[in-house]
Phi, psi and omega in degrees: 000157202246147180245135153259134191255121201297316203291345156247352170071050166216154178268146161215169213256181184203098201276121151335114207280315202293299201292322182293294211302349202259316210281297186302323176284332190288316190311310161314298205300306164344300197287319164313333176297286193267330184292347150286331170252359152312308191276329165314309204290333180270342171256341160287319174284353177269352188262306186317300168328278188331279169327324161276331140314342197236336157213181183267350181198162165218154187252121182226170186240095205256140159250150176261120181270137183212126219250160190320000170257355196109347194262150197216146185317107166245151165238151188253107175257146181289260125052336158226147180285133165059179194295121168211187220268115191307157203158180190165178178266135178290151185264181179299318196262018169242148183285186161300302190271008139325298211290282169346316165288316191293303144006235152353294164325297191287324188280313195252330203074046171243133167252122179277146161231348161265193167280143165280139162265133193277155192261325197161159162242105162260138175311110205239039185311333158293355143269343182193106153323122176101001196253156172216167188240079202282121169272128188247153163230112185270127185266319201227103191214169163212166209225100172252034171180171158213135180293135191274168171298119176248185193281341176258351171245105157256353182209146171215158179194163159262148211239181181227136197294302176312359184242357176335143205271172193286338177281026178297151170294146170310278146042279183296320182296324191293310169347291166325325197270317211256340165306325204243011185020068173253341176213177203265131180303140166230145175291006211229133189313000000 
């Protein structure tokens, strides 16, 4: 059914209160769902562009947290399959090992309390041309919380280096692997 609207003297049609409000509630509900891991997958690759536009390279920091048993710190991130090693990218105004502590906070709950050792930088070009990873191993750390599940972490747990889960990134296992002088160092993530 049509409303004539006096003040412009024009007809407009007159949409049912209910059914949008019903559309909108299905539409939400949807969305809460599928919409996280969608807009990761689209803002990472719109970031990622952005980032190559805008430098020549970008830098990011994994820490191996390795805790009074031998065991070490994995995170489940949405956004890539299966278990690696906590980390993220340094910003402009952070040092590596800035980056690292927040890093390591946000992800893990880990408060560094020694120095970390850096391990390497590595080339992670199969994954972002241009991009490197420098890895550090934290010793002296404490955990005063573990972090609920967010749109970028859903799970973090400690692994026994022989119990390592079968979805570890290749990446995080070889680190692990070379921490533990099990393979011989490679530059390449």
């Amino acid at each position: 059914m049509n409303v004539f609207n006096h003040a412009t003297g024009a007809l407009r049609p007159r949409v049912r209160r209910s059914r949008l409000a019903s559309l909108k509630a299905g539409l939400k509900a949807g969305a809460q769902w599928a919409a996280p891991m969608l807009f990761d997958k689209v803002a990472r690759r719109l970031a990622q562009k952005y980032w190559r536009w805008s430098r020549a390279l970008t830098l990011g920091v994994r820490g191996i947290v390795v805790d009074s048993e031998g065991r070490i710190l994995l995170v489940r991130q949405t956004y890539i399959e299966g278990w690696t090693l906590p980390g993220g990218g340094v910003e402009f105004s952070e040092t590596l090992e800035q980056a690292l502590a927040r890093e390591l906070n946000e992800e893990g709950g880990v408060t560094i309390e020694g120095a970390p050792q850096l391990v390497g930088i590595y080339d992670n070009r199969a994954s972002f041309q241009g991009d490197h990873v420098a890895i550090y191993i934290v010793r002296q750390w404490r955990r005063d919380h573990v972090p609920a599940p967010n749109f970028e972490i859903s799970e973090s747990a400690f692994f026994y280096p022989d119990g390592l889960p079968d979805n570890i990134v290749p990446g995080a296992r070889r680190r692990i692997e070379e921490m533990l002088g099990q393979r011989s160092p490679d530059g390449v993530w």
